[in-house]
C-alpha positions in Angstrom: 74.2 -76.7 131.3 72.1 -74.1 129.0 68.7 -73.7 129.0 66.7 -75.3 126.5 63.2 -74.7 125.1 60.3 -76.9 126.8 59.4 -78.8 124.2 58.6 -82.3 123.8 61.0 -82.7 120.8 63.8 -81.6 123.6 62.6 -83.5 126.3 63.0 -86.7 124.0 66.3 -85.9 122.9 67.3 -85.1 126.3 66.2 -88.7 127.2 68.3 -90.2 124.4 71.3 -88.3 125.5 70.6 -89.5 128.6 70.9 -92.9 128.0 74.1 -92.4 126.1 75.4 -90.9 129.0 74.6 -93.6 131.3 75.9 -96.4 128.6 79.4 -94.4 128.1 79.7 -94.5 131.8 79.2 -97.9 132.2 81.9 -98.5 128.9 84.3 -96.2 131.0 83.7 -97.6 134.4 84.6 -101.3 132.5 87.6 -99.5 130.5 88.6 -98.1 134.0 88.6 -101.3 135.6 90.6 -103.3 132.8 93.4 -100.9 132.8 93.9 -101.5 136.4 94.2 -105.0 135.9 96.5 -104.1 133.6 98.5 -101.8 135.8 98.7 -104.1 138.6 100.1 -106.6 136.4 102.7 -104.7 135.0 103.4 -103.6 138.4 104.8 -107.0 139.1 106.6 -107.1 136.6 108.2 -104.2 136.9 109.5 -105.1 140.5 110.9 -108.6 138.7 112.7 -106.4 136.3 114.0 -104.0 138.8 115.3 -107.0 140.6 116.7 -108.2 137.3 118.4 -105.4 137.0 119.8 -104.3 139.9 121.3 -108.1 139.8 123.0 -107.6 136.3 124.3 -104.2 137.6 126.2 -105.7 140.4 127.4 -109.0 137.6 128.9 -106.4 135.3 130.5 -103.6 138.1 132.2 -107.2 139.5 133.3 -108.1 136.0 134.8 -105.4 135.5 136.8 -105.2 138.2 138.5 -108.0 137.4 138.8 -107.6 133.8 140.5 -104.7 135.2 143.0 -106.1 137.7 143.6 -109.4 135.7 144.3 -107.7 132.0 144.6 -104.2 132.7 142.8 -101.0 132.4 144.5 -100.3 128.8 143.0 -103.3 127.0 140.1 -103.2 128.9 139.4 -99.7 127.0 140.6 -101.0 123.9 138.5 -103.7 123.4 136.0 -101.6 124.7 136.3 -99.5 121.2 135.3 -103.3 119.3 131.7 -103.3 121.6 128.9 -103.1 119.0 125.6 -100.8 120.1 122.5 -102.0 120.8 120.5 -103.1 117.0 116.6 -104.1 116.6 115.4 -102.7 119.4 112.2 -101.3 118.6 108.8 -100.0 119.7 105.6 -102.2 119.1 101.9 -100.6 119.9 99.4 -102.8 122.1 95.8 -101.7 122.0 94.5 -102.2 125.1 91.0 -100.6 125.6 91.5 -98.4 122.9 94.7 -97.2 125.0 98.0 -97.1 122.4 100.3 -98.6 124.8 104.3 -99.1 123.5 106.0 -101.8 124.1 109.6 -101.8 123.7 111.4 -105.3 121.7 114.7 -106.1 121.3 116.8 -109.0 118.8 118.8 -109.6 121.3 118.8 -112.1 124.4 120.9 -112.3 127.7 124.0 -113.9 127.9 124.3 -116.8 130.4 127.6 -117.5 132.5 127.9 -121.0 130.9 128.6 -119.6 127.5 130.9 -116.9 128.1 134.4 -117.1 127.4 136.3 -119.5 129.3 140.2 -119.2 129.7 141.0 -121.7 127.1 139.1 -119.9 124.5 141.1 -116.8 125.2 143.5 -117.8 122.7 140.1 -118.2 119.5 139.2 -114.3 119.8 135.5 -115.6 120.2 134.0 -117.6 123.2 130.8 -119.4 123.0 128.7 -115.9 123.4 129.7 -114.4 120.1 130.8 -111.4 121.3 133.9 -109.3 119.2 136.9 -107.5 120.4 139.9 -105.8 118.7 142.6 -108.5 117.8 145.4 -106.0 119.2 145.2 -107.7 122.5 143.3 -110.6 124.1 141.6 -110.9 127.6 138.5 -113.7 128.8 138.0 -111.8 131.4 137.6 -108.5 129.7 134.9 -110.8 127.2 133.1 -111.9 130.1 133.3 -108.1 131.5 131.7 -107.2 127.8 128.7 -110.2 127.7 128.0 -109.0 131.4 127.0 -105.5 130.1 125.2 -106.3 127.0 123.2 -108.4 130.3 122.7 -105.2 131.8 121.9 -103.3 128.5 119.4 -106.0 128.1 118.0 -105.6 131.8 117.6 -101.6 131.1 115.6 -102.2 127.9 113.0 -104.6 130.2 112.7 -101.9 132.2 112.1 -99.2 130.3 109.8 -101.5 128.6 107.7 -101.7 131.4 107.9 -99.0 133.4 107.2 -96.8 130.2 103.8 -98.8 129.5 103.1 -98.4 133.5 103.4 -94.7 133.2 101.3 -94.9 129.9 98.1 -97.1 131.7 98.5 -95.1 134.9 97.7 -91.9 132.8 94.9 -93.5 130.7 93.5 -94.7 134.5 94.0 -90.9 135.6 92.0 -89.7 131.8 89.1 -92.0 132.5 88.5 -91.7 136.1 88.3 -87.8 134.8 85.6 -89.1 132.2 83.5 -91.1 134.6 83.3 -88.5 137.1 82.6 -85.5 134.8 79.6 -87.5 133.6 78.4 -88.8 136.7 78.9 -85.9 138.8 78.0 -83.0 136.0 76.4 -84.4 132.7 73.9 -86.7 134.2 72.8 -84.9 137.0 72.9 -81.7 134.0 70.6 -84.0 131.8 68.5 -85.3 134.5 67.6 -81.5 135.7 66.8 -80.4 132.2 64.8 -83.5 131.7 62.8 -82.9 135.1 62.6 -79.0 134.3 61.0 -79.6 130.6 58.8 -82.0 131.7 57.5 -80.0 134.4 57.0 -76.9 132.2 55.1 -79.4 129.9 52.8 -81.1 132.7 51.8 -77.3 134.0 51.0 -76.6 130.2 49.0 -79.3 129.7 47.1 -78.5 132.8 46.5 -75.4 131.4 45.5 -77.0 128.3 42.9 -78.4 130.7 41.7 -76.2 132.3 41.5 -73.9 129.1 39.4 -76.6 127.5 36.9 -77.0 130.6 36.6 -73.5 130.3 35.4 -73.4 126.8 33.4 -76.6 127.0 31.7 -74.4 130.0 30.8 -71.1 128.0 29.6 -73.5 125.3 27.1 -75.5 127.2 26.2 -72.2 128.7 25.6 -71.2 125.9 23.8 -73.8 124.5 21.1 -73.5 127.2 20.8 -70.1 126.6 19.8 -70.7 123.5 17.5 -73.9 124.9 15.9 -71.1 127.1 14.9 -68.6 124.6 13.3 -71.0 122.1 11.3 -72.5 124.6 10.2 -68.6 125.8 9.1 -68.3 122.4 
């Protein structure tokens, strides 16, 4: 840190910005620890959605084998052309330690294997899970094949969702373990030498001060009986 003048009106404000210092630490060191909290929890629940995943991966490969062998790979990638993208998914912003952390929402919900289309609703063009295909040619099993993606479109969104606000908290930790240690390890100790320089600089001055003063009090009383002397000679 620079040099400052040995003054008292420095030394003072070096003591204020001292105990900013130490008080912004302390605000860090609690943000620090928060965030981890935070981390660890999304942590596990970023396994569950991994796991989550991983399972609606191997539902929909499966389903789609067998929409393939039972109705064919021609109306499989027909109907395919009816699938509707992904709406309402959107991006929401937590505050969290005055951390912006997204988080990532979607309308839509998982499919369950009770409500997808059964064989006897094969003949509607619509089984329980709502899902459309092209009227040019039917297929359960190809609608099943269809809900069991949407699943795993679903499961991706989860975990982008969470490992996108993992990767946001981790580098927020990484930012304010920086902080902490820059202060403790360079501003205080800066501080606390400037502080312990000034006030030396100011205790040698006012010894001076005393010493000059003695001084003068000393020439004055010598002075004085100088004086005291030649009146009394006269």
């Amino acid at each position: 840190m620079s040099e400052v003048s040995p003054t008292r009106m420095n030394l003072l404000s070096r003591r204020s910005q001292l105990g900013l210092a130490v008080r912004g630490v302390d605000l860090l060191q609690k943000k620090r620890d928060a965030l981890v909290r935070e981390f660890f929890a999304i942590v596990e629940e970023t396994l569950k959605a991994r796991t989550r995943l991983n399972k609606a991966a191997a539902e929909a490969h499966r389903a789609l084998l067998v929409a393939k062998a039972f109705d064919g790979p021609e109306n499989l990638e027909t109907l395919s052309l009816s699938v509707p993208p992904l709406s309402s998914v959107g991006v929401e912003i937590e505050n969290v330690w005055g951390t912006r952390v997204p988080r990532l929402t979607s309308g839509g919900s998982e499919v369950p294997a009770a409500a997808r289309v059964s064989t006897e609703q094969q003949s509607t063009g619509l089984g329980a899970s709502g899902l459309t295909f092209s009227p040019v040619a039917l297929g359960g099993r190809i609608i099943d094949a269809q809900a069991a993606f949407k699943n795993l479109a679903q499961a991706f969104i989860r975990v982008a969702n969470t490992e996108s606000r993992l990767r946001r908290i981790g580098e927020e930790i990484k930012k304010t373990a920086r902080r902490v240690n820059a202060l403790e390890q360079a501003v205080i100790p800066g501080i606390r030498s400037q502080i312990r320089s000034i006030q030396q600089v100011l205790d040698q001055q006012e010894q001076e001060d005393i010493f000059r003063l003695k001084r003068i009090k000393g020439k004055i009383m010598a002075r004085d009986a100088s004086h005291q002397q030649a009146d009394s000679a006269d």
